[in-house]
SERO-4910 file (N, C-alpha, C, O; in steps of 0.05 Angstrom, whole numbers):
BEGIN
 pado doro    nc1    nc2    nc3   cac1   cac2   cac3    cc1    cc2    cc3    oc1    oc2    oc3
  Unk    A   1264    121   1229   1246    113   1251   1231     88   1243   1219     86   1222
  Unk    A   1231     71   1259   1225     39   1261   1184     55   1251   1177     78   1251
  Unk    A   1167     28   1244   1146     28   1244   1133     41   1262   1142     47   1284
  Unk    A   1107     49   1253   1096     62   1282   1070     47   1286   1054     50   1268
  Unk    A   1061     27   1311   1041      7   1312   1021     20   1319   1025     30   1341
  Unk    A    988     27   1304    967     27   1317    952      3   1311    942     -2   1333
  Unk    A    946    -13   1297    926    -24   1288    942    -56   1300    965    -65   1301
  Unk    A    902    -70   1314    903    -98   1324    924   -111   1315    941   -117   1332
  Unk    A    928   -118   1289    939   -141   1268    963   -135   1278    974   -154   1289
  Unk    A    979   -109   1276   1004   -100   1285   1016   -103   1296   1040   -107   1290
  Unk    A   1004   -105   1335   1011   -112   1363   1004   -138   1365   1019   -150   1381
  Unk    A    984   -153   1353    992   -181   1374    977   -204   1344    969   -203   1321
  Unk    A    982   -222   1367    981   -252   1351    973   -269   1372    987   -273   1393
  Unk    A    948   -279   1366    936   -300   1378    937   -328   1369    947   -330   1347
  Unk    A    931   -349   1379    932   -372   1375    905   -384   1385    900   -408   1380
  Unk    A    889   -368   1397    864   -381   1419    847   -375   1394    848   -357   1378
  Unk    A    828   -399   1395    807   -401   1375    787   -378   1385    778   -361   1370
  Unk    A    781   -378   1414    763   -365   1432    766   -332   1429    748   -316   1431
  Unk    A    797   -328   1423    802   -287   1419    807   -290   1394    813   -268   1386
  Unk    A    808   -312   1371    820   -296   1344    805   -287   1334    814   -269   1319
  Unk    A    771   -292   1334    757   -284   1324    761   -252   1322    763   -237   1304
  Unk    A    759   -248   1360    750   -219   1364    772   -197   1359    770   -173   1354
  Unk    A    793   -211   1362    821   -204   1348    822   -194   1317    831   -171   1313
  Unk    A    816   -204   1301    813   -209   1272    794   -183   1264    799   -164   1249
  Unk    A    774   -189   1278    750   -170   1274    751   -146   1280    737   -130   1267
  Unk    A    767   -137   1301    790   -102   1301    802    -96   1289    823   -106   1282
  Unk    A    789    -73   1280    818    -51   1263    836    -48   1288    859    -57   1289
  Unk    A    818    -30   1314    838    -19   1330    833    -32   1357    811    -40   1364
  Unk    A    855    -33   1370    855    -57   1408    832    -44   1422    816    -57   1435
  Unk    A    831    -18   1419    823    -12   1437    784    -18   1440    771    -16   1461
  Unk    A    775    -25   1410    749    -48   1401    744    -60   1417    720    -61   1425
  Unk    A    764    -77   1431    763   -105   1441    753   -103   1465    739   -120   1476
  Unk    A    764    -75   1477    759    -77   1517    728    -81   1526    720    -95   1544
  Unk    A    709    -63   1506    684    -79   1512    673   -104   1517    654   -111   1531
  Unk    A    691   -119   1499    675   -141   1487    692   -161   1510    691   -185   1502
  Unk    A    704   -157   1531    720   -176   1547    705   -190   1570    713   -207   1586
  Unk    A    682   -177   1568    662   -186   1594    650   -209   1580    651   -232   1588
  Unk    A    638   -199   1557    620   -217   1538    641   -244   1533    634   -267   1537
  Unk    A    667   -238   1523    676   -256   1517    682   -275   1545    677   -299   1544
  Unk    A    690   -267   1558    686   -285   1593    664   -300   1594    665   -323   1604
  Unk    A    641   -290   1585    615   -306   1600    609   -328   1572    604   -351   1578
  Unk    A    609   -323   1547    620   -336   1526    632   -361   1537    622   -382   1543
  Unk    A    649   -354   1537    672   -379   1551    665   -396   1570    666   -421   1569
  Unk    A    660   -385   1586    647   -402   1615    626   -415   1606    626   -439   1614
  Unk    A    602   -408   1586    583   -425   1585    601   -454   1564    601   -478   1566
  Unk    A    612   -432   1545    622   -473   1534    647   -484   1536    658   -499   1520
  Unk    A    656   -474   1560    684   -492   1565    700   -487   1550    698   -471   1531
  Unk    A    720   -500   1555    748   -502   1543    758   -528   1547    748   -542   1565
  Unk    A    781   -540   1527    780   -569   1532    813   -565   1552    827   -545   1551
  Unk    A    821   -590   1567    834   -583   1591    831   -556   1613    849   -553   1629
  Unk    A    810   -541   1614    809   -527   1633    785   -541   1652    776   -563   1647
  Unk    A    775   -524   1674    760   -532   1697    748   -506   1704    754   -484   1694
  Unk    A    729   -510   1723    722   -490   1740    735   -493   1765    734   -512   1780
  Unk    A    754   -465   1770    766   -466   1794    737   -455   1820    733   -471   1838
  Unk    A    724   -436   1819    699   -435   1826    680   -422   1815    689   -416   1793
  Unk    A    656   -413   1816    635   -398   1800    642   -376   1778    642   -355   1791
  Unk    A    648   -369   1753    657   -354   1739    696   -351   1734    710   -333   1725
  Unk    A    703   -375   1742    735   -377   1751    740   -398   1733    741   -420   1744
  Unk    A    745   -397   1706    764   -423   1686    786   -413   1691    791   -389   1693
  Unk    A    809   -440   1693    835   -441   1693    845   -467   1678    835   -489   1682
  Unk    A    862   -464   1663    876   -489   1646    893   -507   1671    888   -506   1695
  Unk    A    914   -525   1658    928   -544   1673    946   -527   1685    950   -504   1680
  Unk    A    961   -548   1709    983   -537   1722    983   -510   1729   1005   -499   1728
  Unk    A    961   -496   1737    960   -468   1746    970   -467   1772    966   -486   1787
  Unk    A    980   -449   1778    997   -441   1805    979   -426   1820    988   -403   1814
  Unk    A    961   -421   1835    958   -405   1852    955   -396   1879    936   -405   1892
  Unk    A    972   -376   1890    976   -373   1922    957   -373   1935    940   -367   1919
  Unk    A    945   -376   1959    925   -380   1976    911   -349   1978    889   -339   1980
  Unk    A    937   -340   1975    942   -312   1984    923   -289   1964    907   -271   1969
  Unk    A    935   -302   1938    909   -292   1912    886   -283   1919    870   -299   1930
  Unk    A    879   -260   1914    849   -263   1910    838   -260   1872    845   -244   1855
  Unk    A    820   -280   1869    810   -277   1834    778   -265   1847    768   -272   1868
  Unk    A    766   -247   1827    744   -243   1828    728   -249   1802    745   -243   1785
  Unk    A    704   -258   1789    702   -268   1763    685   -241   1754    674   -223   1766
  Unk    A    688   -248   1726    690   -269   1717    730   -267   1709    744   -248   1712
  Unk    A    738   -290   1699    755   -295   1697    762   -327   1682    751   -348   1685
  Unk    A    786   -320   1664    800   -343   1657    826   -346   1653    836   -327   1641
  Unk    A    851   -371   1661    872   -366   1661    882   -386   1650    867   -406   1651
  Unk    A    909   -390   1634    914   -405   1606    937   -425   1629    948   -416   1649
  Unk    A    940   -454   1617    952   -466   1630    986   -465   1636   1001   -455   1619
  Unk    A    995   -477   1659   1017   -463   1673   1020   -436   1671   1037   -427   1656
  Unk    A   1001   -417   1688    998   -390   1689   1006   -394   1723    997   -415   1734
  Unk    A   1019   -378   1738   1026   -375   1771   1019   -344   1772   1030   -326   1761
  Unk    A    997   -345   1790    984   -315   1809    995   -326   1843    987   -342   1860
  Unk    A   1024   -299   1838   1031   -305   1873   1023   -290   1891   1012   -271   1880
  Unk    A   1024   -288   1918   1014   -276   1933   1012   -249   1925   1028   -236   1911
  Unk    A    985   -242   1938    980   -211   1935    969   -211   1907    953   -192   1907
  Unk    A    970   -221   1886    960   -219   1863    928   -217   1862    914   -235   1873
  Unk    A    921   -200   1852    895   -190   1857    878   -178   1826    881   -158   1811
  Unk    A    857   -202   1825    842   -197   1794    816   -196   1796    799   -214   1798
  Unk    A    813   -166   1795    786   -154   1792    762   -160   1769    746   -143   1762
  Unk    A    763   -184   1761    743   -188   1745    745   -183   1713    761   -166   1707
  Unk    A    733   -195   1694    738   -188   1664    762   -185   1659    772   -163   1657
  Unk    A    777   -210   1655    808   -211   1659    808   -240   1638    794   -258   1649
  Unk    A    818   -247   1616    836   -264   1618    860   -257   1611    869   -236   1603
  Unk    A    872   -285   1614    902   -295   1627    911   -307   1604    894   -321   1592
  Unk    A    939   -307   1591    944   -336   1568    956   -354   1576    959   -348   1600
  Unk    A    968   -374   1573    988   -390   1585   1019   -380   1590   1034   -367   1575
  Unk    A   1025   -394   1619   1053   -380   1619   1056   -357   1624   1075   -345   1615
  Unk    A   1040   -345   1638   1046   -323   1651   1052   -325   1683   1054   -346   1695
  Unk    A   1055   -291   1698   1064   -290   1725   1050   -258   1723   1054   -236   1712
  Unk    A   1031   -273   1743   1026   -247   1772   1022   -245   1791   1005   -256   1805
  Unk    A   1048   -221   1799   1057   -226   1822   1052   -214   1844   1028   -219   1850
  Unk    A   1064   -197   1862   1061   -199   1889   1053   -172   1887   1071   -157   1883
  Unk    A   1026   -162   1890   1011   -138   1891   1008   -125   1870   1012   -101   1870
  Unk    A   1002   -140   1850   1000   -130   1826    963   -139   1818    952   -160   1826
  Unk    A    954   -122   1805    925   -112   1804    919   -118   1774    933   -110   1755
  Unk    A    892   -136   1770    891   -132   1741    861   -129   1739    846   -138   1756
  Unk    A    850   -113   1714    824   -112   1714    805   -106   1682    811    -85   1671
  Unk    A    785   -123   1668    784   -115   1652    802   -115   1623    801    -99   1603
  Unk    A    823   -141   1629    842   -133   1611    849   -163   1595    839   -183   1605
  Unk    A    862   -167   1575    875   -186   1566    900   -189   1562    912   -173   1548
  Unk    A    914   -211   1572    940   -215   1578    954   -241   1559    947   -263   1567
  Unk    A    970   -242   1537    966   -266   1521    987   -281   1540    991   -278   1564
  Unk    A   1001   -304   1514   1011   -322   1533   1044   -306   1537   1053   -288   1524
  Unk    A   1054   -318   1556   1085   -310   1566   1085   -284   1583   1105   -272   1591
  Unk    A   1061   -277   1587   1068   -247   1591   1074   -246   1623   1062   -263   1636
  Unk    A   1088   -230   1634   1103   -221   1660   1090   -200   1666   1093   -181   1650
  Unk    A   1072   -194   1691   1067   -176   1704   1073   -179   1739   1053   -183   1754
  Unk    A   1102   -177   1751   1109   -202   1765   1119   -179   1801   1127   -184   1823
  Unk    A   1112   -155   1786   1112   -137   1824   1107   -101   1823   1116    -79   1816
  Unk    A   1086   -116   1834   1070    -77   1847   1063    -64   1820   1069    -41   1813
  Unk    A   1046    -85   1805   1047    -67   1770   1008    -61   1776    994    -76   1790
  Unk    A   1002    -40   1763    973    -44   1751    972    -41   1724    983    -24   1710
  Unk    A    950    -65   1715    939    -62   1685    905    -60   1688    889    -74   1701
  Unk    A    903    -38   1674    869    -38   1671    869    -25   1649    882     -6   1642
  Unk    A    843    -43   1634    835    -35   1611    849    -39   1592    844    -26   1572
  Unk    A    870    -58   1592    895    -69   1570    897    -87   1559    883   -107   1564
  Unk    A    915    -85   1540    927   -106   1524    945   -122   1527    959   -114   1509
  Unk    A    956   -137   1535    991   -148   1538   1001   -169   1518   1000   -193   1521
  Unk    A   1009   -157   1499   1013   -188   1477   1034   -200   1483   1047   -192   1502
  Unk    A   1045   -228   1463   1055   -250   1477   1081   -235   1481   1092   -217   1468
  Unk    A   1091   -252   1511   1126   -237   1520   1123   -210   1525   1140   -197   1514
  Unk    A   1108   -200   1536   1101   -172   1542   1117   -169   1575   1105   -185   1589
  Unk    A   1132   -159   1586   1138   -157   1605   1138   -121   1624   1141   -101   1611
  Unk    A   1134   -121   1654   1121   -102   1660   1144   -103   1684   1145   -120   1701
  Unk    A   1167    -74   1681   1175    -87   1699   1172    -66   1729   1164    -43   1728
  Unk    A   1183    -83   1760   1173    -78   1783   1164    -39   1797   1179    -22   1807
  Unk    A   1137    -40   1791   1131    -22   1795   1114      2   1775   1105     25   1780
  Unk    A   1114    -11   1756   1102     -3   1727   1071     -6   1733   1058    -22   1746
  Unk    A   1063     18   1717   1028     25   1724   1025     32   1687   1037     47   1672
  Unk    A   1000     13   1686    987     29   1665    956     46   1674    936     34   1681
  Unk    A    958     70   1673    947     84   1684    916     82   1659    919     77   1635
  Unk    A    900     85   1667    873     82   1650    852    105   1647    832    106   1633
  Unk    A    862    121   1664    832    141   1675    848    167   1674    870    170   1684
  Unk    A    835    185   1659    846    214   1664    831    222   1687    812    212   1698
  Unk    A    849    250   1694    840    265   1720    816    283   1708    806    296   1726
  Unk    A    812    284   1699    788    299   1687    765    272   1679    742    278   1675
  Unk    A    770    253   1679    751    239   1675    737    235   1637    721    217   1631
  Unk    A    744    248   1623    743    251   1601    753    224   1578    774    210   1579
  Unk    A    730    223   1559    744    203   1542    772    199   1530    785    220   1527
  Unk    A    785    176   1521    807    183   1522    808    186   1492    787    187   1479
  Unk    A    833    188   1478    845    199   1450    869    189   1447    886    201   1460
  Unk    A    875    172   1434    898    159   1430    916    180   1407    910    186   1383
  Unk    A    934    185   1420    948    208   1397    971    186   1386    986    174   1401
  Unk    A    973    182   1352    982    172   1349    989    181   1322    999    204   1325
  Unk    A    989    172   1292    989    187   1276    969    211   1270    973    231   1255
  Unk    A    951    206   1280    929    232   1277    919    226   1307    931    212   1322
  Unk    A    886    243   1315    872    237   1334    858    209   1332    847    203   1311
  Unk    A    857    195   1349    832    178   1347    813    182   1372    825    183   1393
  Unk    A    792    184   1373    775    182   1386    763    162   1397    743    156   1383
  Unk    A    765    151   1415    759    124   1430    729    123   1432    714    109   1419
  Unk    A    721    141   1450    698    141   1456    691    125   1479    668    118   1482
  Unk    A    710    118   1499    725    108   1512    726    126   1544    740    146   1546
  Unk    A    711    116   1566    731    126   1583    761    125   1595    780    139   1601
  Unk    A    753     97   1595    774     77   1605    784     70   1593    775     54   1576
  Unk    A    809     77   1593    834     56   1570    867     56   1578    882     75   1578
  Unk    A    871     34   1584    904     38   1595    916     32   1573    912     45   1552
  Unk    A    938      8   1574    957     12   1545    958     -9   1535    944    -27   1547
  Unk    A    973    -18   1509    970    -39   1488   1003    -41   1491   1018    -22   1485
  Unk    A   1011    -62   1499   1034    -73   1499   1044    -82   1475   1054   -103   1483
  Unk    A   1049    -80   1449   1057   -106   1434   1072   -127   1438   1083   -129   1460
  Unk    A   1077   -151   1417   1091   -174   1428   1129   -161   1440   1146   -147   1429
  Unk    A   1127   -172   1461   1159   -165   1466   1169   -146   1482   1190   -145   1495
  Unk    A   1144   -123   1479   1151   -103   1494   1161   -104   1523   1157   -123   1538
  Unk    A   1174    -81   1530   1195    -79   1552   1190    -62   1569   1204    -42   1570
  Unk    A   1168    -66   1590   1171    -39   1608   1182    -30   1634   1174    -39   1656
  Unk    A   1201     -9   1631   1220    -15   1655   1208     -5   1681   1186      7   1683
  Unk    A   1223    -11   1700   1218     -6   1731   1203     24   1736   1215     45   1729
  Unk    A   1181     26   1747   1179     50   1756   1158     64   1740   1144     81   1751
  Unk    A   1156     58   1715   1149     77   1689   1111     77   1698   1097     62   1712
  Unk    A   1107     94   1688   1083    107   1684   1069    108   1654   1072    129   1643
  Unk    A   1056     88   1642   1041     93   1618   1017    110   1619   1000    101   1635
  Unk    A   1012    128   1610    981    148   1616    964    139   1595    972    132   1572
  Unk    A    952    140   1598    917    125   1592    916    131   1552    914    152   1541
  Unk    A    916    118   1546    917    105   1513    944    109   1496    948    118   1473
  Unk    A    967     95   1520    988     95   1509    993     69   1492    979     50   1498
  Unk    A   1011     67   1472   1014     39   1453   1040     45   1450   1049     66   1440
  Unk    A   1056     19   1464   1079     10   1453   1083    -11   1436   1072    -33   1440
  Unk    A   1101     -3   1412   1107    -29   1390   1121    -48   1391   1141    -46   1406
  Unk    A   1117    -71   1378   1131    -94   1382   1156    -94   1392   1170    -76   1383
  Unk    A   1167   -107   1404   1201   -110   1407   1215    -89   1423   1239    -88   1427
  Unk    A   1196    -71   1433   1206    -35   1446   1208    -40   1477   1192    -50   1494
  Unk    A   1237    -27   1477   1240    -29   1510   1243      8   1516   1255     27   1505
  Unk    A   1224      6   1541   1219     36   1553   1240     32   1579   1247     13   1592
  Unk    A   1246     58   1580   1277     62   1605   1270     59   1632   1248     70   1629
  Unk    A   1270     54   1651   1257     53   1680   1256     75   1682   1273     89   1670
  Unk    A   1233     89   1700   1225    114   1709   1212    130   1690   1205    153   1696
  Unk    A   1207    120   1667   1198    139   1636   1168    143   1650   1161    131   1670
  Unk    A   1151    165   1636   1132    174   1643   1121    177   1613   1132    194   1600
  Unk    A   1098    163   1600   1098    172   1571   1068    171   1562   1051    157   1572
  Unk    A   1067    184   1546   1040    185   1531   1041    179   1505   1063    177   1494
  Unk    A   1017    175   1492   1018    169   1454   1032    145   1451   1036    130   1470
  Unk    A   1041    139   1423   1043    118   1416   1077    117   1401   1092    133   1392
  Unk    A   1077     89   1406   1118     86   1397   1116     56   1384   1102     37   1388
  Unk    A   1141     62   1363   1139     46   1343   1156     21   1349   1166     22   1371
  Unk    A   1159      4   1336   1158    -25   1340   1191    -23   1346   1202      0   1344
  Unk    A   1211    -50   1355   1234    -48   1355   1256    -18   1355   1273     -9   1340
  Unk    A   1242     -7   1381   1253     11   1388   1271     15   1420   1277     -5   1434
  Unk    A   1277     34   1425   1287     39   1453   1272     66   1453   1276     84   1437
  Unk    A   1258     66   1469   1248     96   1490   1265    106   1513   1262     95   1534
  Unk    A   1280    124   1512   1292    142   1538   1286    159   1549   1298    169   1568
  Unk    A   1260    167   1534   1243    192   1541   1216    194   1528   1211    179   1509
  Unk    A   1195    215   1538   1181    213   1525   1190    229   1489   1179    229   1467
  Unk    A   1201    233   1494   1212    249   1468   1227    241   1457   1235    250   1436
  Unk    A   1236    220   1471   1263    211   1455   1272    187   1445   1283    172   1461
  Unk    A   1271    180   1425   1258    146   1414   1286    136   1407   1301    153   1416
  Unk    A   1297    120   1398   1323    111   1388   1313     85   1375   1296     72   1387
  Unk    A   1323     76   1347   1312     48   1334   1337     21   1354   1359     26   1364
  Unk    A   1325      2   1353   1342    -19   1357   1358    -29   1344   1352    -27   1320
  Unk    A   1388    -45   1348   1403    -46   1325   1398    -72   1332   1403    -81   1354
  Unk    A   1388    -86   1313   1371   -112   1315   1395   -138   1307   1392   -163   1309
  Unk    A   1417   -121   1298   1440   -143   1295   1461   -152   1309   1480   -167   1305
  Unk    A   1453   -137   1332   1476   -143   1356   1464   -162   1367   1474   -174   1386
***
């Protein structure tokens, strides 16, 4: 069995002077979701070089795409040649990296999205991570909130305790999520892992893998 990813350093890789700090400074992702408001308003007061204010609490880099149709709510920031197409809808405490797509009724809130990443039809992310090349595919929910309302617990090699209401999922770089699927609230997939369309899963899965179930992991044969 391939690696099994909990820890920041593991799932992603930044390049932004603005997240490596806060990046660096986690043991675990799930550290970070607090600090995404702060880091928004951070940002907004000292700029970025090639970005702008698109309006009050709204930075966006160059060549940004966005539909009329969009609605952004701030605070917010989005990395250059990033396209939000119609219906794309961002609830606030959100950034964006470069090179991304969100698409047509897809919901984001509270979350960070690095660069390349695809969230491109009928997906929700709240309370997440998406590292670079993270792709979400049409119809994929990361679910954030238990029905009980209760903090969440990332089951992974042991318990962790969040302390956390809110927490959807940690993508690593590469990851693959197929059509349909259902992530439940402090799920972590590892680098390079493609999940099956329709999967329904909880806990955590290791890097360069295939998921066909929640139970059922398969490593990647990384030489084909």
């Amino acid at each position: 069995m391939n690696k099994l990813n909990i820890k920041t350093s593991e799932l992603f890789h930044t390049e932004e002077t603005y997240l490596r700090e806060v990046f660096n400074n986690s043991t675990y992702p799930w550290e970070i979701l607090p600090q995404i408001k702060e880091i928004c308003k951070r940002v907004l007061e000292s700029g970025l070089p090639g970005y702008h204010l698109l309006k009050e609490g709204v930075l966006v880099g160059e060549n940004v795409k966005i539909s009329p149709f969009a609605t952004i709510e701030p605070p917010c920031i989005i990395g250059k040649d990033t396209e939000l197409r119609p219906g794309a809808f961002i609830r606030g405490n959100v950034i964006i990296g470069e090179s991304c797509v969100i698409g047509n009724s897809s919901e984001l809130k509270n979350s960070i999205l690095l660069n390349h990443v695809q969230v491109p039809h009928y997906n929700y992310v709240g309370d997440s991570i998406l590292g670079d090349y993270a792709h979400m595919g049409a119809g994929s929910i990361l679910s954030n909130l238990k029905s009980g309302g209760k903090n969440i617990t990332i089951h992974g090699d042991k318990e962790y305790e969040t302390g956390l209401r809110k927490i959807g999922a940690f993508l690593g770089e590469h990851a693959d999520i197929g059509c349909g699927s259902v992530l439940n609230p402090g799920t972590i997939i590892g680098k390079n892992t493609n999940v099956y369309p329709l999967s329904m899963l909880r806990g955590c899965y290791p890097e360069n893998s295939i998921v066909k179930e929640n139970n059922k992991v398969v490593d990647k044969d990384l030489n084909r």
